[in-house]
SERO-4910 file (N, C-alpha, C, O; in steps of 0.05 Angstrom, whole numbers):
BEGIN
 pado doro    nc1    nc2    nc3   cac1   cac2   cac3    cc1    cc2    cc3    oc1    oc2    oc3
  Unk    A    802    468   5449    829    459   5444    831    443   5418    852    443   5404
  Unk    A    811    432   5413    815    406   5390    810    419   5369    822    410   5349
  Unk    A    795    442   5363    784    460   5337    816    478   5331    822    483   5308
  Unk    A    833    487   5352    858    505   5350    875    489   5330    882    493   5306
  Unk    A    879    468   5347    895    444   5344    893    428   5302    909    421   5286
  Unk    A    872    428   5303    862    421   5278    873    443   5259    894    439   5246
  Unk    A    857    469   5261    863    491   5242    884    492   5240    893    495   5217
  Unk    A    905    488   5267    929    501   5267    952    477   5247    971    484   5232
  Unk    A    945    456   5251    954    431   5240    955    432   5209    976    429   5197
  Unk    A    928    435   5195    918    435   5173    929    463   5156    927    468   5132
  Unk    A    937    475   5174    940    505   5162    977    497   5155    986    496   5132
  Unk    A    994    493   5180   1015    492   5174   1027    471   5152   1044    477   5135
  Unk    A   1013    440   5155   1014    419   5127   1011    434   5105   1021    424   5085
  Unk    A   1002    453   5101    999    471   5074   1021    491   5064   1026    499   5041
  Unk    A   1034    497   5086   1049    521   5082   1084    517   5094   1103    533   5090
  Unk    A   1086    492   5107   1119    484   5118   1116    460   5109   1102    441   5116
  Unk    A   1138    465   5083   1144    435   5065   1163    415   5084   1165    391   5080
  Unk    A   1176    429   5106   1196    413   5118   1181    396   5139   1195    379   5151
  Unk    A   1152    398   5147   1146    378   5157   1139    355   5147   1130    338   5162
  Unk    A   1141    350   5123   1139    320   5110   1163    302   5117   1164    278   5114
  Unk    A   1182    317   5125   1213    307   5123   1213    312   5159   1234    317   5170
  Unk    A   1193    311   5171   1201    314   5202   1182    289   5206   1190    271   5221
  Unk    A   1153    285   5191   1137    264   5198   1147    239   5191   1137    224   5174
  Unk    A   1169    232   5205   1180    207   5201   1165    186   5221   1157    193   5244
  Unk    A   1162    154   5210   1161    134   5225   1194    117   5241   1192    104   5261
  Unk    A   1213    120   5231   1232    103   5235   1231     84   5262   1240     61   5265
  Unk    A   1217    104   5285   1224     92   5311   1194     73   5314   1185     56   5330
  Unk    A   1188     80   5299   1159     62   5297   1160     30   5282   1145     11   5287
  Unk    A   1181     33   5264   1193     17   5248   1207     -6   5265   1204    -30   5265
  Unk    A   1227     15   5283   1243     -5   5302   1230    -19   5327   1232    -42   5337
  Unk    A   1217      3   5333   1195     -9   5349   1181    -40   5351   1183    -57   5369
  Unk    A   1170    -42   5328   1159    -62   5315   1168    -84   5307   1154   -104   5305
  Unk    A   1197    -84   5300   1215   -106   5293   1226   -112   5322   1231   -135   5328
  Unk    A   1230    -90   5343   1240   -101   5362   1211   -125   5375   1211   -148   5382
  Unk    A   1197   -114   5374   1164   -141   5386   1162   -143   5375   1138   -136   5374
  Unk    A   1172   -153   5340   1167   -187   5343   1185   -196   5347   1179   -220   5352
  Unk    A   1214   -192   5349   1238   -204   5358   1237   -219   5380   1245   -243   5381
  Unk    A   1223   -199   5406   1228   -208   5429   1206   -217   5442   1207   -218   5467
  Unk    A   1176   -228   5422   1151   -237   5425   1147   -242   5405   1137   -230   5386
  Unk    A   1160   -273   5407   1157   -289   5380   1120   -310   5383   1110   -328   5370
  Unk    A   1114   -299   5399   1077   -314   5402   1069   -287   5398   1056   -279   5418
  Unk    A   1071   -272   5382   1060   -242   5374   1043   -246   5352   1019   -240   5350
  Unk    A   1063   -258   5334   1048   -262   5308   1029   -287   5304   1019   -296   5284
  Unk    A   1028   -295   5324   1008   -320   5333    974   -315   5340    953   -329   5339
  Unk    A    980   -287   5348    958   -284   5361    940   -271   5334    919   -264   5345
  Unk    A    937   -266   5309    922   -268   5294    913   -239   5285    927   -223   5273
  Unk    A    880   -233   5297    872   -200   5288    888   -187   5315    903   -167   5313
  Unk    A    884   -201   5343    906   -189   5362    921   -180   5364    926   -167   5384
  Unk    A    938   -180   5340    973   -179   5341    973   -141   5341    986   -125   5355
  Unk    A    950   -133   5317    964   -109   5322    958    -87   5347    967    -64   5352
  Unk    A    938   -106   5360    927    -97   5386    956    -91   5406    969    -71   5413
  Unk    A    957   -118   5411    988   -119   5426   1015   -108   5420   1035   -107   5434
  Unk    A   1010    -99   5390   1040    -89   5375   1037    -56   5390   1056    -45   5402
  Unk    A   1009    -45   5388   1009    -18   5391   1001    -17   5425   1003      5   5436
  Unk    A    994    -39   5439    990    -25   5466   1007    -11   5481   1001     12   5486
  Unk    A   1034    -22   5492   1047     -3   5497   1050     32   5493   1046     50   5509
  Unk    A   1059     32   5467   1061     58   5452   1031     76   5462   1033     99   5471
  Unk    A   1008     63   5458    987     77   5466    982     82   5491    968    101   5498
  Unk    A    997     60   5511    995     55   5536   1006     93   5536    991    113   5532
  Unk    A   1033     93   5543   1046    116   5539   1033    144   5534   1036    163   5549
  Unk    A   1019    144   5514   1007    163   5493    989    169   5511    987    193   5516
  Unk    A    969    150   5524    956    167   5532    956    169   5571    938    181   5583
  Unk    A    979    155   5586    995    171   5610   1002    201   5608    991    216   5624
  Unk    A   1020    214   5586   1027    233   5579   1007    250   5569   1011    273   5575
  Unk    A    983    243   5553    957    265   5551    945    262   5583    954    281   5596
  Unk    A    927    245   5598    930    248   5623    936    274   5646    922    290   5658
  Unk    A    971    268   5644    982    279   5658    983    312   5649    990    331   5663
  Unk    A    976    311   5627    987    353   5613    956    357   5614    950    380   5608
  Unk    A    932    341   5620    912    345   5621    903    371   5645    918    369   5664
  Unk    A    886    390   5648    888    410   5664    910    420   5686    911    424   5710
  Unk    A    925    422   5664    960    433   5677    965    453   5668    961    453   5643
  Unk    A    976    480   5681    984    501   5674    963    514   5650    973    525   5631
  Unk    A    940    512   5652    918    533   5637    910    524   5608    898    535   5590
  Unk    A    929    488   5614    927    471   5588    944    479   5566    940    469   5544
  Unk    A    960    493   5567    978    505   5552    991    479   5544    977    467   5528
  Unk    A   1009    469   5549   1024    444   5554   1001    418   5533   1006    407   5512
  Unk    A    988    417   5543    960    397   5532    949    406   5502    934    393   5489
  Unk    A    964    439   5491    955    443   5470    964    429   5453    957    412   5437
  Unk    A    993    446   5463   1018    439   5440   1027    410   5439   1044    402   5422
  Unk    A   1015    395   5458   1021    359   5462   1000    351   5438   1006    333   5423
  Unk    A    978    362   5435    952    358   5421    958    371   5394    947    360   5375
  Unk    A    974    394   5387    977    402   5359   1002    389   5353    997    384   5329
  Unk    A   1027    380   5357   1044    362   5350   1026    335   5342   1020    330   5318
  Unk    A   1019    321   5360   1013    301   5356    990    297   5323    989    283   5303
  Unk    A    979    315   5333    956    316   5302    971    327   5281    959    319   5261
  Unk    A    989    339   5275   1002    344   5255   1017    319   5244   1018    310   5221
  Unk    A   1030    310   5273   1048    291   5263   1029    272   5251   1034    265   5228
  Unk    A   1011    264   5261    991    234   5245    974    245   5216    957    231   5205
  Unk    A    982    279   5204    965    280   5186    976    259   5159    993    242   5162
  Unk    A    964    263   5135    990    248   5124    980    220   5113    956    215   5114
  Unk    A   1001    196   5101   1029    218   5087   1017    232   5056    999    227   5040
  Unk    A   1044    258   5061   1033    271   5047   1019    294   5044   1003    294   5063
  Unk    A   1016    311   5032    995    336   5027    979    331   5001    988    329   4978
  Unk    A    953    329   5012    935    310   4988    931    332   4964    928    328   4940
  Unk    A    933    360   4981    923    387   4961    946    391   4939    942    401   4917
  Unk    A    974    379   4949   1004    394   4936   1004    368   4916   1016    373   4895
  Unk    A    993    341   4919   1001    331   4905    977    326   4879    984    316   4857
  Unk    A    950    333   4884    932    334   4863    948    363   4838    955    360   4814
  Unk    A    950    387   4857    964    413   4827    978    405   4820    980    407   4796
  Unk    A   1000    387   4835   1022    368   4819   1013    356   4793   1022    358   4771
  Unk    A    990    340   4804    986    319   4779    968    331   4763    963    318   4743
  Unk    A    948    364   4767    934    379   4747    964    395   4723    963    392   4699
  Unk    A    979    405   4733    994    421   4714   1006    404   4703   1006    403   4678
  Unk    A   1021    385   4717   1032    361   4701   1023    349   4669   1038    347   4649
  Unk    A    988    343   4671    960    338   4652    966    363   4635    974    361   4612
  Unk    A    961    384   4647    958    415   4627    980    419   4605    977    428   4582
  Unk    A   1004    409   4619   1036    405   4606   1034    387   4586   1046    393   4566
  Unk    A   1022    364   4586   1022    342   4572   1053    325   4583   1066    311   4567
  Unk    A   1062    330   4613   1088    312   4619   1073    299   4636   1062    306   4656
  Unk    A   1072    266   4619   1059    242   4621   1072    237   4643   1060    242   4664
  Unk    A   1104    224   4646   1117    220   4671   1111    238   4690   1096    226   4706
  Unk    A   1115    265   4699   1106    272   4720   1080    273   4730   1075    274   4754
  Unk    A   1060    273   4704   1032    260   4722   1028    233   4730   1013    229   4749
  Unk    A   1042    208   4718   1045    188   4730   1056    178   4753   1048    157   4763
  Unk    A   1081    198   4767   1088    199   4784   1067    217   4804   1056    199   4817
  Unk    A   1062    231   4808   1045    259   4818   1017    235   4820   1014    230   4844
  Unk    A    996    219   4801    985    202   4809    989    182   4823    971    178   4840
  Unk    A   1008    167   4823   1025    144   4833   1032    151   4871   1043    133   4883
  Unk    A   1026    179   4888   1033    198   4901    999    197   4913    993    190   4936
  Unk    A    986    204   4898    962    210   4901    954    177   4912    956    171   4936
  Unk    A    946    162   4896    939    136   4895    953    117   4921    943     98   4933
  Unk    A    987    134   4923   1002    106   4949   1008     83   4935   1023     67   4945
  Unk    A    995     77   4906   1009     52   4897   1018     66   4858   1019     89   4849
  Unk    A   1023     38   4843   1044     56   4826   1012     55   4810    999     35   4812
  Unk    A   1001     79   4794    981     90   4776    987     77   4757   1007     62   4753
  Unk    A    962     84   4737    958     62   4713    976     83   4685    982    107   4687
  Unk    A    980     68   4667    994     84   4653    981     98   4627    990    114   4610
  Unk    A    950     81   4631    934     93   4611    919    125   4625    912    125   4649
  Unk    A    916    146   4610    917    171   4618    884    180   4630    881    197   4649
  Unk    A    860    165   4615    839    160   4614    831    147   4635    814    156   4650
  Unk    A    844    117   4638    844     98   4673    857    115   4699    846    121   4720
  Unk    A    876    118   4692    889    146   4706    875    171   4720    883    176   4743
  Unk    A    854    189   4708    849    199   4709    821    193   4732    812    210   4747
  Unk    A    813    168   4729    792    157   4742    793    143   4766    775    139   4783
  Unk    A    824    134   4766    834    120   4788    835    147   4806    826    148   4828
  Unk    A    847    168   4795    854    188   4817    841    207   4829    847    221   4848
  Unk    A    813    204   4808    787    215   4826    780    204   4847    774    215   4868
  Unk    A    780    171   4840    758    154   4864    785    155   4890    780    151   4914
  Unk    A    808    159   4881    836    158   4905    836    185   4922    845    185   4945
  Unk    A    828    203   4913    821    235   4916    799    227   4936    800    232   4960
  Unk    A    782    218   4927    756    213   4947    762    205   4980    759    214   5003
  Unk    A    770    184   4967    781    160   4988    802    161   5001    797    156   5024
  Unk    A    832    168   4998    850    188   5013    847    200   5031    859    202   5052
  Unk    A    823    213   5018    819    244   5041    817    236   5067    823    249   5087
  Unk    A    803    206   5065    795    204   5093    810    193   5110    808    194   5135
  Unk    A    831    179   5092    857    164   5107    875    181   5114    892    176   5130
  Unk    A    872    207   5100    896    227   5105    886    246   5129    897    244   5151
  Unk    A    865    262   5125    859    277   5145    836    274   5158    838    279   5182
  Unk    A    810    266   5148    785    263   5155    778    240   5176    759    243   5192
  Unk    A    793    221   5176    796    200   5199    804    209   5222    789    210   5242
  Unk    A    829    216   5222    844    223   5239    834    253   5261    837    259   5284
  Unk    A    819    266   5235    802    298   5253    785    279   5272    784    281   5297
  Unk    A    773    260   5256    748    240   5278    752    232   5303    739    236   5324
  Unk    A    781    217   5298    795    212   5329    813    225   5341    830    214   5355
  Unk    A    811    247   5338    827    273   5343    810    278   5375    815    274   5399
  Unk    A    786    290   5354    760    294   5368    752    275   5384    751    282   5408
  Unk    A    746    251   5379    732    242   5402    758    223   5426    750    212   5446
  Unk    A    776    223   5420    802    214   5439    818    229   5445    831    224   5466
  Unk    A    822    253   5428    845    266   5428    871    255   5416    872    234   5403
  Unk    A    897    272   5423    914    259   5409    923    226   5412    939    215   5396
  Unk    A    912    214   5430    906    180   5440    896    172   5409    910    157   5395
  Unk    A    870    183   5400    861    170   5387    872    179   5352    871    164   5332
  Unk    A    880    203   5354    901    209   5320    917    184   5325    915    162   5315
  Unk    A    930    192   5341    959    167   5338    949    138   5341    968    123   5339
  Unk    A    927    126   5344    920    102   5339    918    106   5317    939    100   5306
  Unk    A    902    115   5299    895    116   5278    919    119   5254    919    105   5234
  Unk    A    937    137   5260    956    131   5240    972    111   5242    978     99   5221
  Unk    A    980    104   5264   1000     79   5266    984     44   5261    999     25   5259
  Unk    A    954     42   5260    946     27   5243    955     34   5228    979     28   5227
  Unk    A    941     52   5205    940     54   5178    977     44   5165    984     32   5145
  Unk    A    995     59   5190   1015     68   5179   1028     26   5176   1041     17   5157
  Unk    A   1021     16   5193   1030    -10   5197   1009    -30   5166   1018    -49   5154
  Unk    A    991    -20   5164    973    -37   5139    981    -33   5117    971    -46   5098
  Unk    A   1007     -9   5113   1021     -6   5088   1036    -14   5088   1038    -32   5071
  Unk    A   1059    -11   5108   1085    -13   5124   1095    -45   5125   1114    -54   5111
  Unk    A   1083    -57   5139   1086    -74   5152   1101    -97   5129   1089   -102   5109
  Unk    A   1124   -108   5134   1140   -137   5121   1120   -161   5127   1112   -176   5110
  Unk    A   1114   -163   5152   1094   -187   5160   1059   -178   5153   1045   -159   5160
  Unk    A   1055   -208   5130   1026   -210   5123   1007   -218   5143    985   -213   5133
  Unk    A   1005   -228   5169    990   -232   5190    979   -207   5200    956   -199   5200
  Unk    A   1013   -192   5214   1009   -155   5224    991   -143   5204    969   -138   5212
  Unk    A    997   -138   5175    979   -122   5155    958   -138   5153    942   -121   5147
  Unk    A    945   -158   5154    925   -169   5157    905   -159   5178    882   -153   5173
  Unk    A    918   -158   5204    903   -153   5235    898   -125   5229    875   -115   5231
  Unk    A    927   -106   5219    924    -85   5216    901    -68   5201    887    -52   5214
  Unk    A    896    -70   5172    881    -74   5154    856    -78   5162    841    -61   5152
  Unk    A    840   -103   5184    819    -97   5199    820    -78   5216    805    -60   5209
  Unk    A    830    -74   5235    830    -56   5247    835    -30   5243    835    -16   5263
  Unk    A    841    -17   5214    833     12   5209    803     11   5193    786     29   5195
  Unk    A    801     -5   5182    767    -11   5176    751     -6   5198    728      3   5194
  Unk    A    757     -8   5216    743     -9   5240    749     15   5240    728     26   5233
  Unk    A    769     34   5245    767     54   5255    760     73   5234    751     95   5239
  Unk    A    762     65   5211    755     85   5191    723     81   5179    718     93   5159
  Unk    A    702     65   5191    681     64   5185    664     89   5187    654    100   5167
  Unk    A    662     98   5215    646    120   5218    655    145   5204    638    157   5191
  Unk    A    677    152   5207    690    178   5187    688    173   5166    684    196   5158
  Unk    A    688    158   5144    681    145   5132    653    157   5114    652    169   5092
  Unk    A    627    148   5138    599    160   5123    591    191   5132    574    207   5126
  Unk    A    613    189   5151    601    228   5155    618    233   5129    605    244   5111
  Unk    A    645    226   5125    652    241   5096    631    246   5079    623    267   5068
  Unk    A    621    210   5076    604    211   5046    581    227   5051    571    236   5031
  Unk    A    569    232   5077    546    254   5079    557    282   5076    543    299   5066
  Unk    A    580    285   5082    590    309   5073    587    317   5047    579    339   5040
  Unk    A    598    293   5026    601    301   4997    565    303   4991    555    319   4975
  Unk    A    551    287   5006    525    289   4994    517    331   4999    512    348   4982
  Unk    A    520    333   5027    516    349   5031    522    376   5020    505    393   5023
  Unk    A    545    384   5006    561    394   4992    572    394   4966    592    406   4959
  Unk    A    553    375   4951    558    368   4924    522    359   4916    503    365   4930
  Unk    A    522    346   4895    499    334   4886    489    318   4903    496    295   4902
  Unk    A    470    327   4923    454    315   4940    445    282   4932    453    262   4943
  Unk    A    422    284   4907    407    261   4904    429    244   4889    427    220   4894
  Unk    A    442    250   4878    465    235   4856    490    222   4872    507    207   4863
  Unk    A    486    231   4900    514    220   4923    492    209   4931    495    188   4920
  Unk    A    466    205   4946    442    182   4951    441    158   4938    441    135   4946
  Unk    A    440    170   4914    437    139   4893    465    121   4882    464     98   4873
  Unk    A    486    137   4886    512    130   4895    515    106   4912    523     83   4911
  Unk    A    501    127   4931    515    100   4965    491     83   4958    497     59   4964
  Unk    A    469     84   4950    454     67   4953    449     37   4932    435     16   4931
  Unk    A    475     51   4912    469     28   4890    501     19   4894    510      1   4879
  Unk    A    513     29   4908    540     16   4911    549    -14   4914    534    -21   4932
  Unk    A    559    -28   4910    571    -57   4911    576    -63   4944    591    -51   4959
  Unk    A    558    -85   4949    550    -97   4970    587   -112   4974    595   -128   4957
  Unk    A    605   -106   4996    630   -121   4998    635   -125   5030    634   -108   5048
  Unk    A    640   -155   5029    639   -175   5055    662   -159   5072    657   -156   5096
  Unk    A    685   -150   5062    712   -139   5070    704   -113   5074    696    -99   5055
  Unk    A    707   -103   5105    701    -73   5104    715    -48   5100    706    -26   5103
  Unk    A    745    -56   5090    761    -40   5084    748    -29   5058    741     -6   5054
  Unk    A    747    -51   5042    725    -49   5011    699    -40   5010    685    -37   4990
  Unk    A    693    -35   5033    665    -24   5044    668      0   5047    652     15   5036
  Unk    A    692     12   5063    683     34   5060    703     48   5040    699     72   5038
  Unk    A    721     41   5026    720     49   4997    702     60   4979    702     83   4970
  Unk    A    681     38   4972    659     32   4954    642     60   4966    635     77   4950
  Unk    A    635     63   4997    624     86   5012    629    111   5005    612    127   4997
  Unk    A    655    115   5009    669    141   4999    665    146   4972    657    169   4965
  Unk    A    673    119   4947    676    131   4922    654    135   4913    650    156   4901
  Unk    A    636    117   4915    606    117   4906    590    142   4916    575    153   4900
  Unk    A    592    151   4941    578    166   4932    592    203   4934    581    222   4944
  Unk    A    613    202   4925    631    213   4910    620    223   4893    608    245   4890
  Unk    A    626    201   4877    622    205   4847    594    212   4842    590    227   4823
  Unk    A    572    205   4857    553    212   4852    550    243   4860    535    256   4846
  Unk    A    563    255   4881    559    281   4889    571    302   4869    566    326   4871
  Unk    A    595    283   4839    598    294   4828    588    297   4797    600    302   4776
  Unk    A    561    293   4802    544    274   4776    550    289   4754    552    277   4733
  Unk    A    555    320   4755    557    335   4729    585    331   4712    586    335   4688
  Unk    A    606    322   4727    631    321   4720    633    298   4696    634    275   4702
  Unk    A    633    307   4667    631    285   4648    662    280   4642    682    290   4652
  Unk    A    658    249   4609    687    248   4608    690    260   4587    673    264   4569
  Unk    A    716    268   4588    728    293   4574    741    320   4583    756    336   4572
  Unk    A    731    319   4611    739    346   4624    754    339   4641    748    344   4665
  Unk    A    775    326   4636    794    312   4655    802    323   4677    798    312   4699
  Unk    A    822    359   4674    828    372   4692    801    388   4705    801    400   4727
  Unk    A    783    385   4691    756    398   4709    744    383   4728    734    391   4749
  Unk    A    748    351   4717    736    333   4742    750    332   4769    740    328   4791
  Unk    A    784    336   4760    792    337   4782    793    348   4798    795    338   4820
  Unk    A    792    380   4795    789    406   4805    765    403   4821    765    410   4845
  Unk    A    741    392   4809    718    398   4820    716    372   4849    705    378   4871
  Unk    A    730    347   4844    737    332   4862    750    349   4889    740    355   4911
  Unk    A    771    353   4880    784    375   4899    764    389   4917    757    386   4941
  Unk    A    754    409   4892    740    429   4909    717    415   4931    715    425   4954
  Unk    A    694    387   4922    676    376   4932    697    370   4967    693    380   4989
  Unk    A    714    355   4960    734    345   4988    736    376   5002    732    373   5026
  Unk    A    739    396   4996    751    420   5014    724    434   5026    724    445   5048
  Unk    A    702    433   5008    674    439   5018    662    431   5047    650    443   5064
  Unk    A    674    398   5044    668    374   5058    681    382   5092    670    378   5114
  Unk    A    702    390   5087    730    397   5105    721    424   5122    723    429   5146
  Unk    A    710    441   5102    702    473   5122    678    461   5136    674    467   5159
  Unk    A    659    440   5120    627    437   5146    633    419   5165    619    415   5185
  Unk    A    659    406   5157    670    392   5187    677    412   5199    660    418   5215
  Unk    A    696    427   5200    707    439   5218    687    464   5224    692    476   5245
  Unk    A    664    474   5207    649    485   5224    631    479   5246    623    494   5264
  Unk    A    624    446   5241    604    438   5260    622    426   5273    615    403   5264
  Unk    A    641    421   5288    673    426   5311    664    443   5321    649    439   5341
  Unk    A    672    481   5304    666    502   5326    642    499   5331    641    503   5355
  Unk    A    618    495   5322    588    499   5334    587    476   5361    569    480   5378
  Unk    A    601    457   5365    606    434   5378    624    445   5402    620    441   5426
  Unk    A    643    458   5392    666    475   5420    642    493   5429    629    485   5448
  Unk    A    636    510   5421    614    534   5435    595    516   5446    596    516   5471
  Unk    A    583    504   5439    561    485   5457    576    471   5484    563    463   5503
  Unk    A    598    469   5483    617    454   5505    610    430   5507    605    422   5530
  Unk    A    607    407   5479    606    389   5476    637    371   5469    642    348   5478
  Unk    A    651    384   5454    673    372   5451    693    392   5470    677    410   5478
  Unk    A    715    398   5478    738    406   5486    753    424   5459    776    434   5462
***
């Protein structure tokens, strides 16, 4: 079910633009303002808070997987499981908005690659074309895993329980008006994004420059904060899996970025199906 669910997810984010405009948070929004309104010792409770912000909601989330759990031939349990994973991919289509910001470069229309970067990145890009270009490799890297590669992780080992934790952290560590909530929050997708995290970067090793993504992770910057940890994880040895990519080949590095992330993406999802046939995962 979880390999259908994936493909089927990953396949449609590519091809129906109108689900960017369906993956809305709003009720998640209100949600959230309504507790802390009405649990004003919420924001008291420290890394807690976003524990208690999301129990409910999860409480829910996973009654309702539960219950569609071996019901009617699981049919019911699919489509609860491919909504849900669609809805937490995101935000965004990481693939629509890198050609964005390649033809944009090819054009020489500076604004629309700054925007189209700025998209890529989640914050506003640098305006030098050269910094730019570097920021949106190591964001390319590191993205991937906040966008889809995390979320396949707890897809898999929770099901849709554990996508939807995972985005509504993340979604609250951007989101969030209160610096306490993005604080708690902020740890707590570190946490959840650790392990997906180094299977990525073994991925890129695996599928790119082997020894050059080794010496990557291994000479990477030692950081106390593990959100920055696994940043440094991802980009380092990234970049090292992309050792041939020099400067100057601006739209080649990115391309080849691209392509290293999508390499990464088929040996996940092949070792899924080798994992469903073994009747190890669901």
């Amino acid at each position: 079910m979880s390999l259908i669910c994936i493909i089927a997810g990953l396949f449609l984010e590519r091809v129906l633009d109108t689900l960017q405009e369906l993956r809305q948070f709003h009720w998640f929004e209100k949600y959230s303002q309504w507790m802390i309104n009405h649990m004003p010792g919420l924001l008291e409770q420290g890394a807690s808070s976003i524990v208690i912000l999301l129990l409910p909601v999860m409480i829910i989330a996973a009654v309702i997987q539960n219950i569609l759990a071996d019901t009617f031939f699981d049919i019911f349990s699919l489509i609860y499981g491919f909504v849900i994973f669609a809805y937490c991919l995101g935000p965004g289509v990481l693939d629509k908005e890198i050609e964005c910001f390649l033809k944009a470069r090819e054009n020489g229309d500076e604004e629309m690659a700054h925007k189209c970067a700025s998209a890529i990145m989640g914050e506003d890009a640098p305006g030098s074309p050269d910094q730019q270009i570097a920021d949106v490799m190591q964001n390319i890297l590191y993205q991937s895993n906040d966008r889809f590669f995390a979320v396949i992780f707890w897809f898999v080992v929770l099901g849709p329980f554990g996508a939807l934790l995972y985005r509504l952290t993340s979604y609250t560590s951007k989101r969030s008006n209160n610096k306490i909530l993005t604080a708690a929050a902020i740890k707590l997708k570190a946490i959840l994004a650790w392990v997906p995290a180094h299977l990525v970067a073994i991925g890129y090793a695996l599928t790119g420059n082997y020894e050059g993504a080794s010496a990557g992770f291994k000479g990477k910057q030692k950081k106390d904060e593990l959100s920055e940890s696994n940043y440094n994880t991802l980009v380092s040895a990234g970049l090292g899996a992309l050792q041939n990519c020099t400067p100057g080949e601006e739209t080649a590095c990115i391309r080849s970025t691209r392509a290293l992330v999508l390499r990464t993406l088929i040996v996940w999802l092949a070792l899924i199906a080798l994992l469903t046939l073994m009747g190890w995962i669901n």
